[in-house]
C-alpha positions as CSV (number, residue, x, y, z in Angstrom):
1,X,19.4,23.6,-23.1
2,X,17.1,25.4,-20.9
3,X,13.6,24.3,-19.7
4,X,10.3,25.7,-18.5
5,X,8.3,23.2,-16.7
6,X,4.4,24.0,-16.9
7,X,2.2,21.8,-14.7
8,X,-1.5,21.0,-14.8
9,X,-2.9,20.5,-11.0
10,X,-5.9,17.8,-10.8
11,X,-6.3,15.0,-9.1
12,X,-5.3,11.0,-9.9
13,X,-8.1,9.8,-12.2
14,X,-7.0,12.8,-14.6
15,X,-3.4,12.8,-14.8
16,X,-2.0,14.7,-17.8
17,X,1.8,15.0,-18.7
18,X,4.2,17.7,-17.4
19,X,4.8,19.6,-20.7
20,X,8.4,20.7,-21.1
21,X,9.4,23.4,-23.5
22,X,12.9,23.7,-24.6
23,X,14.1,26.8,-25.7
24,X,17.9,27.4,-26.9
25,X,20.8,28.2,-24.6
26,X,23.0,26.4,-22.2
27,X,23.0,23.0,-23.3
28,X,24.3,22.3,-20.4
29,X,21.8,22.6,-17.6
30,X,18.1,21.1,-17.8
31,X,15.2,22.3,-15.4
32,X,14.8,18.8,-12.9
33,X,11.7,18.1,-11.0
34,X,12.8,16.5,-7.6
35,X,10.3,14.8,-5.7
36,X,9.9,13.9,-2.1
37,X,7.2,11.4,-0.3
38,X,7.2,11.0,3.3
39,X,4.0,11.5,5.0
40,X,3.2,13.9,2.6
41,X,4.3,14.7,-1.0
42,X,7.0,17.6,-1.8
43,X,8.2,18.7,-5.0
44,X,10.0,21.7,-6.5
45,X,11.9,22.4,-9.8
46,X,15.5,23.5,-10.2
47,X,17.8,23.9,-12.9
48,X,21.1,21.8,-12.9
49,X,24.0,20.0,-14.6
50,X,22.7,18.0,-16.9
51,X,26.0,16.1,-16.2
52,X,25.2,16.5,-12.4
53,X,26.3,13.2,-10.1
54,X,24.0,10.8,-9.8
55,X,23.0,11.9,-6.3
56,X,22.4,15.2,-4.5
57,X,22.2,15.6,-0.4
58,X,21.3,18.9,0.8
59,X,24.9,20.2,1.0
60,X,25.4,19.3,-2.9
61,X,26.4,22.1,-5.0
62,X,23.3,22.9,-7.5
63,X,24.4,25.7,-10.0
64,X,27.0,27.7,-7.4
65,X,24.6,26.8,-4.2
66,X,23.5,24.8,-1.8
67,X,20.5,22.8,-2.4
68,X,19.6,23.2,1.1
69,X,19.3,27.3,-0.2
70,X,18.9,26.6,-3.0
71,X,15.3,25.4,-2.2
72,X,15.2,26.4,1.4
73,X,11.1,26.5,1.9
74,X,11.0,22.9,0.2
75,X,13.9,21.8,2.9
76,X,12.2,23.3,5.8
77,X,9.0,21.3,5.1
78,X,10.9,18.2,4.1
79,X,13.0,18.4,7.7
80,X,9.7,19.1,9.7
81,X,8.0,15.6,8.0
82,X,11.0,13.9,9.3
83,X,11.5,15.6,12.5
84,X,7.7,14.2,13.3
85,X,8.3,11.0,11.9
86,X,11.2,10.7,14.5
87,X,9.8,12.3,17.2
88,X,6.2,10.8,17.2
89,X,6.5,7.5,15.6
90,X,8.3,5.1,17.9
91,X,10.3,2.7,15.7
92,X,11.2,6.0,13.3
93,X,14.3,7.3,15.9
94,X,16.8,6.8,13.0
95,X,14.5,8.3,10.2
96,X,16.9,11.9,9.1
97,X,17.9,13.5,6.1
98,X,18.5,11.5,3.2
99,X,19.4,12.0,-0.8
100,X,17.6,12.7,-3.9
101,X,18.7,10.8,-6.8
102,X,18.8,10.8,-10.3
103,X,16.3,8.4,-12.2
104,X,17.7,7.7,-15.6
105,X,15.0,5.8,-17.0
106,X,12.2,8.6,-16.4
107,X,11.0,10.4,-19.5
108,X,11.9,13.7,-18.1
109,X,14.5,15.0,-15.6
110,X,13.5,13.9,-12.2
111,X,15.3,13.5,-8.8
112,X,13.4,11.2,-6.5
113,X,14.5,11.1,-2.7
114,X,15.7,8.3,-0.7
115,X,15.3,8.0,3.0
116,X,18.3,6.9,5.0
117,X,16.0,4.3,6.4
118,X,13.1,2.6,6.6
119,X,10.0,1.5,9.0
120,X,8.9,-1.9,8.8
121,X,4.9,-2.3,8.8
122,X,5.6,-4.7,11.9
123,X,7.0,-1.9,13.9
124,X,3.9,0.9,13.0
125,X,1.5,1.3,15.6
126,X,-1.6,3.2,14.9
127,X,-1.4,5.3,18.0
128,X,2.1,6.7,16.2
129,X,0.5,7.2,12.6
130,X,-2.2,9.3,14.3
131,X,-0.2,11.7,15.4
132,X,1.3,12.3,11.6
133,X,-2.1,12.3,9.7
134,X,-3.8,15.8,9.3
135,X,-7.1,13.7,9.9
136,X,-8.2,10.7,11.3
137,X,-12.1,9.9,10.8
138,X,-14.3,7.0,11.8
139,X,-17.5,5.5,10.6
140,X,-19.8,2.7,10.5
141,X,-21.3,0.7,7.2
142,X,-22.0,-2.3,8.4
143,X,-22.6,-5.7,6.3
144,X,-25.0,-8.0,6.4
145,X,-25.0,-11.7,4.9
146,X,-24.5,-12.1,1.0
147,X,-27.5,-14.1,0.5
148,X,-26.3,-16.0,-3.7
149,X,-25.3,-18.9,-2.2
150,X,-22.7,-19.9,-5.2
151,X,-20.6,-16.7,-4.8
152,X,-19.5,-17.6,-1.0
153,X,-19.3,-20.8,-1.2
154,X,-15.3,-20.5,-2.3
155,X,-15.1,-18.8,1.0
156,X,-16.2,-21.9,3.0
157,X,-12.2,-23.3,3.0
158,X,-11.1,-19.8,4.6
159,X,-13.2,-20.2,7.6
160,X,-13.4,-24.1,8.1
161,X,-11.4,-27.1,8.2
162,X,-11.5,-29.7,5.7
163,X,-14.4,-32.0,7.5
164,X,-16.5,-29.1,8.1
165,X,-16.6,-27.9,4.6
166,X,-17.1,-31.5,3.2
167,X,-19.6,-32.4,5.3
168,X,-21.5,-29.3,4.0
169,X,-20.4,-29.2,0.6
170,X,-22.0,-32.7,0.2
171,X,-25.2,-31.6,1.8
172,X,-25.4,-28.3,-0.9
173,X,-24.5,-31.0,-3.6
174,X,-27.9,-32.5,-3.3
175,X,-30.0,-29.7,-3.9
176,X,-27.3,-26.9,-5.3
177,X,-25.3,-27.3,-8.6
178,X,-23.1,-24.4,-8.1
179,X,-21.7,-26.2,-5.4
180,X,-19.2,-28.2,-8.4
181,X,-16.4,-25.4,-8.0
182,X,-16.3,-24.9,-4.4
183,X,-16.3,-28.8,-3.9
184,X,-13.3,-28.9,-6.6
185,X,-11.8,-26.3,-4.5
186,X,-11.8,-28.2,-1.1
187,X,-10.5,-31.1,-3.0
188,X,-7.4,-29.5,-4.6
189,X,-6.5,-27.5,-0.8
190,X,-6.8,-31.1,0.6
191,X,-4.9,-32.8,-1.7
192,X,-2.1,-30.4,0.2
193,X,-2.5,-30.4,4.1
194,X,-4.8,-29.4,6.7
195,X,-4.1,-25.5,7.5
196,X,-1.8,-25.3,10.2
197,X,-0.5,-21.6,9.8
198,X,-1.9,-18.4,8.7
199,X,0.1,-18.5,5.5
200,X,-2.0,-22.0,4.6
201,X,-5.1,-20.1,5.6
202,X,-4.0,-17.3,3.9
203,X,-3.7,-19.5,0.7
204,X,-7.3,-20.7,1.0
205,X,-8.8,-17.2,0.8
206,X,-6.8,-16.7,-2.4
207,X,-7.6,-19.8,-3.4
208,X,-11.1,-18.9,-3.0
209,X,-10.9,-15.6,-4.8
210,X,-9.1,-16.9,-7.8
211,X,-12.9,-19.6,-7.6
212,X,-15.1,-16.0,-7.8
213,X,-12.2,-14.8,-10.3
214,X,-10.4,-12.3,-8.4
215,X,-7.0,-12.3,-10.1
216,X,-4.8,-12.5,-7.1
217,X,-1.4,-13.7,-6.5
218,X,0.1,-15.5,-3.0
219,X,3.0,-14.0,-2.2
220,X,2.8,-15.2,2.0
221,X,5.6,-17.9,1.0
222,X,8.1,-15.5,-0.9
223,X,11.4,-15.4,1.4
224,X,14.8,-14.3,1.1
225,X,16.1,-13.5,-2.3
226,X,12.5,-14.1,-3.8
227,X,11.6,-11.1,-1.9
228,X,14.3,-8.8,-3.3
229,X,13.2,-9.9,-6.9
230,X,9.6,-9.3,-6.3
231,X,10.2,-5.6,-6.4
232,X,10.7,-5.4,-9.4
233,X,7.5,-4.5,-11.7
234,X,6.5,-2.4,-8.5
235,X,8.5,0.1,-8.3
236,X,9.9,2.0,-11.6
237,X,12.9,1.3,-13.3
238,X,16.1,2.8,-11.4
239,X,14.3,4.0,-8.8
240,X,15.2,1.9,-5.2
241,X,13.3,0.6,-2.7
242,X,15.2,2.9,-0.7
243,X,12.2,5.4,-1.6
244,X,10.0,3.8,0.3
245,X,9.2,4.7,3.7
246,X,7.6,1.6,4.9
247,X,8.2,-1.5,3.6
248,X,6.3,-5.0,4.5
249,X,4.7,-7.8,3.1
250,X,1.4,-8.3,1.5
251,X,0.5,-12.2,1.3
252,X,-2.0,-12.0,-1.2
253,X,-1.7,-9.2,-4.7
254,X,-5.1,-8.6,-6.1
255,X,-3.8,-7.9,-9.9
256,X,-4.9,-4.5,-11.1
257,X,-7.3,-3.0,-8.3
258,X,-5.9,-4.3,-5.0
259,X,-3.5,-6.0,-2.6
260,X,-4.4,-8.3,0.5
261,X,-2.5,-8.4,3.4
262,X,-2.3,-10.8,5.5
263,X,0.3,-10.6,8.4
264,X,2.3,-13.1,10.5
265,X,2.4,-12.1,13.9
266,X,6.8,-11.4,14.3
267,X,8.1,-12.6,11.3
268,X,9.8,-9.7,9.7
269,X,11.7,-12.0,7.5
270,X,9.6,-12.3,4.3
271,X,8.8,-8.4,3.7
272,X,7.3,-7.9,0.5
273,X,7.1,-4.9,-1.1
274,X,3.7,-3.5,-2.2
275,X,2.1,-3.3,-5.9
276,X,1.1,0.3,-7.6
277,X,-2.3,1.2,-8.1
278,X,-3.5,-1.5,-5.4
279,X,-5.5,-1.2,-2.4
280,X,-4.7,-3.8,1.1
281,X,-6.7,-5.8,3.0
282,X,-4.8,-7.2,6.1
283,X,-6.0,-10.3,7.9
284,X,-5.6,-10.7,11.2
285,X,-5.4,-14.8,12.3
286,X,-4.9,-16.0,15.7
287,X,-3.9,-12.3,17.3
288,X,-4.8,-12.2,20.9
289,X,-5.4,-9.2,23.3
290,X,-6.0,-6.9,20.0
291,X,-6.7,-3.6,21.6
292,X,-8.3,-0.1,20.4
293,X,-5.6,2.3,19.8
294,X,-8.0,4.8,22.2
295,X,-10.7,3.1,24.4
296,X,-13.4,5.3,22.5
297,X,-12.3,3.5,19.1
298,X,-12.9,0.4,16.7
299,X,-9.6,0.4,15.7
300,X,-6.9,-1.6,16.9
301,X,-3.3,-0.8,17.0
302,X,-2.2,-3.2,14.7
303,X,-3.7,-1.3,11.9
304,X,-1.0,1.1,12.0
305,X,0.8,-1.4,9.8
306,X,-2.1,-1.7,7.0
307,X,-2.0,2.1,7.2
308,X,2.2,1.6,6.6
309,X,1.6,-1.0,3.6
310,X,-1.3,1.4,2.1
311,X,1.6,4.2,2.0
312,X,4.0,2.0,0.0
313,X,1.0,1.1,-2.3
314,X,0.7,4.9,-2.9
315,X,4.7,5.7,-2.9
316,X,4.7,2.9,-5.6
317,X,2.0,4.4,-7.4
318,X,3.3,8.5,-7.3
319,X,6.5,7.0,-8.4
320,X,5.3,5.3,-11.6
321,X,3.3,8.4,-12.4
322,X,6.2,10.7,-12.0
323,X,8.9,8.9,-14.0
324,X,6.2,8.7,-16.6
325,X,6.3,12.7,-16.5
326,X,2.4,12.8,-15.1
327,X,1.2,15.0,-12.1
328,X,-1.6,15.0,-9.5
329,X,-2.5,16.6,-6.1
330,X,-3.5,13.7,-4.5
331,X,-3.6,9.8,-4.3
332,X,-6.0,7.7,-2.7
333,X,-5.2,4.5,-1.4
334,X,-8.2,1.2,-0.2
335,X,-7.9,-1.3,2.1
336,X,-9.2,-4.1,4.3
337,X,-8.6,-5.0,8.1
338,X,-9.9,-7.9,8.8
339,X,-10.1,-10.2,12.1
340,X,-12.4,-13.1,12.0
341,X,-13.6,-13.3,15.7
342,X,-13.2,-9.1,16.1
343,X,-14.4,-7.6,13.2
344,X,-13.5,-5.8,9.6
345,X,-12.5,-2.6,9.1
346,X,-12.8,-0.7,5.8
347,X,-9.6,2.2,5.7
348,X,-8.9,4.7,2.7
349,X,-5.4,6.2,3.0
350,X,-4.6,9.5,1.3
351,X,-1.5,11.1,0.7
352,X,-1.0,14.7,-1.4
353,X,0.9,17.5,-1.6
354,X,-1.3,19.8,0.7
355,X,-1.1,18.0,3.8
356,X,-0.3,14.9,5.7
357,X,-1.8,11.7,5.5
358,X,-5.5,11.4,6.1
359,X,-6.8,8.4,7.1
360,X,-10.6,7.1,7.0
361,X,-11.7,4.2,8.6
362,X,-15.2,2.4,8.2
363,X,-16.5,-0.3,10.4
364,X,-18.1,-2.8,8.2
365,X,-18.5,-6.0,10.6
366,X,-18.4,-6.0,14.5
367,X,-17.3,-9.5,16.0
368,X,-17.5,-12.6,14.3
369,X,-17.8,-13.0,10.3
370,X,-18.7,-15.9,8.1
371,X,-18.4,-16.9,4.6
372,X,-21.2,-14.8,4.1
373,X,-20.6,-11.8,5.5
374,X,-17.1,-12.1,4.2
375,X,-18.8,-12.5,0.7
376,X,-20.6,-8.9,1.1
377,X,-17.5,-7.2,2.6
378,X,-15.8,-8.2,-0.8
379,X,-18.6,-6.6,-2.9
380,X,-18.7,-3.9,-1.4
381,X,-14.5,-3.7,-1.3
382,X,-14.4,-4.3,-5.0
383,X,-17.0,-1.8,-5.8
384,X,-15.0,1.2,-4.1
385,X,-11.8,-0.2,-6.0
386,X,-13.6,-0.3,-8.9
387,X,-14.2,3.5,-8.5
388,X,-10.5,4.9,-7.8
């Protein structure tokens, strides 16, 4: 059964489904679209075996040749992404040639690659994803104060202790009704403990965005075996984790439109993996001496590992569209850094097929935020999400 593959090129809010028409002859080889994302996105079609192995390096026989040959301008670029990623990036000294496998459950034929290994976000340093990205840009948008009172108040938990936000939730009280939800709020996070760790702090900001109904979901606590299982409904069906490039963990999964990342300090142990069709927003608690990547810049190092997580969001997402059968030329991907004494930075990540990552990043508060402020960053962060 032979196969011509026709393709429609547009971008990600248009997708439209690689059409295959079947015409008769060898019913045994099928026209296979193989797929590879590293810091950019390759793919190529080839006919094989439609009994073919499960998995195909690039010394695998494909129809009486190599596959190296066999698609030899694809290899060339794949070899050079990885070459970079090992000569430029640090941690990525063991990143080299890996496999493409078969994915059984994808509604047409489709070989997905899987690195040899991975790069944990802990490890990514901004100065290292610079030199892979095809561009780096920076701007400024700054925020000013949200000024409806009701919406920030859930916010209040995130940036104060327990006596702080009583103490002024029982002052609003007097003159403010809408204060009922955020005082409910404070009640049920003291019913708990006093935050002593950013994952407690982390769970008061979701706390507060499920209060302005954000759907979101804490995953900060997730270890071990919970971690393994939280893949799945992230990735596709058959397809590993071992596709992923970087992998890390978000504390807190906006449901639909976003992720929210909040990261300990060197604990590697409870790496998440990221959600499809998400944007990131990485908090930054108690992190001392955080340093500009470049002396001229606003942004520190440690963003290289929202840039890592906002990859995986857009790996996760590619992935799901291509075992549906869809195409695109490029993805886009949101998120938030956010340090409360230093400042937050807005960052779009975008990976495609024509280049390497580009990365934007927009300065949206310089120095200290508050509840406020916080309030307006989230507006305005739901607002772009809104428009992917």
């Amino acid at each position: 059964m032979s196969t011509n593959l026709e393709q429609s090129s547009h971008g990600s809010s248009g997708a439209k489904k690689i059409k295959y028409d079947t015409d008769a002859g060898d019913p045994k080889t099928v026209k296979a679209l193989f797929v590879y994302i590293g810091m950019q996105i390759v793919e190529f079609c080839l006919e094989v075996l439609d009994t073919d192995g499960p998995l195909l390096d690039w010394d695998s026989e494909v129809m009486g040749e190599k596959l190296r040959l066999k698609a030899s301008k694809e290899y060339s670029r794949i070899h050079s992404d990885l070459n970079k990623l090992s000569n430029r990036c640090k941690c990525g000294s063991t990143i080299s040639n890996g496999k493409f496998v078969k994915v059984s459950s994808a509604e047409q034929p489709l070989y997905v690659y899987e690195h040899n290994a991975y790069l944990a976000y802990s490890n990514v340093m901004f100065e290292d994803v610079v030199k892979l990205a095809y561009r780096v840009s920076e701007d400024k948008q700054f925020m000013f104060a949200c000024k409806q009172e009701s919406c920030h108040l859930a916010y209040y938990p995130y940036y104060h202790n327990d006596d702080y936000c009583s103490a002024y939730f029982q002052e609003e009280c007097l003159s403010n009704p809408n204060t009922s939800q955020a005082v409910e709020l404070l009640k049920e996070l003291h019913s708990k403990k006093e935050p002593d760790g950013e994952d407690d702090w982390t769970f008061r900001l979701h706390s507060g965005f499920l209060v302005n109904n954000i759907d979101s979901e804490y995953t900060a606590d997730l270890r071990c075996g919970h971690v393994k299982k939280s893949w799945e409904g992230r990735l596709p069906r058959d397809v590993s984790n071992n596709c992923l490039l970087f992998q890390g963990a978000p504390d807190i999964i906006v449901k639909k439109k976003g992720i929210i990342e909040v990261y300990e300090n060197d604990d590697d142990g409870k790496d998440l993996p990221s959600s499809q069709e998400s944007a990131r927003l990485q908090m930054a608690h108690q992190m001392t001496g955080i340093k500009p990547y470049i002396s001229s810049s606003f942004q520190p190092n440690k963003i290289g590992e929202l840039v890592a997580a906002l990859h995986t969001s857009l790996t996760c997402r590619a992935l799901r569209k291509y075992t549906k059968g869809k195409t695109f030329d490029l993805l886009e991907a949101h998120g938030l850094f956010i340090h409360r004494c230093v400042g937050i930075i807005h960052m779009k990540v975008t990976l495609s097929k024509k280049h390497s990552i580009m990365i934007a990043s927009n300065l949206l508060v310089h120095g200290v935020s508050t509840p406020q402020i916080f309030c307006a960053v989230m507006k305005y962060f739901m607002t772009k999400l809104q428009k992917q």
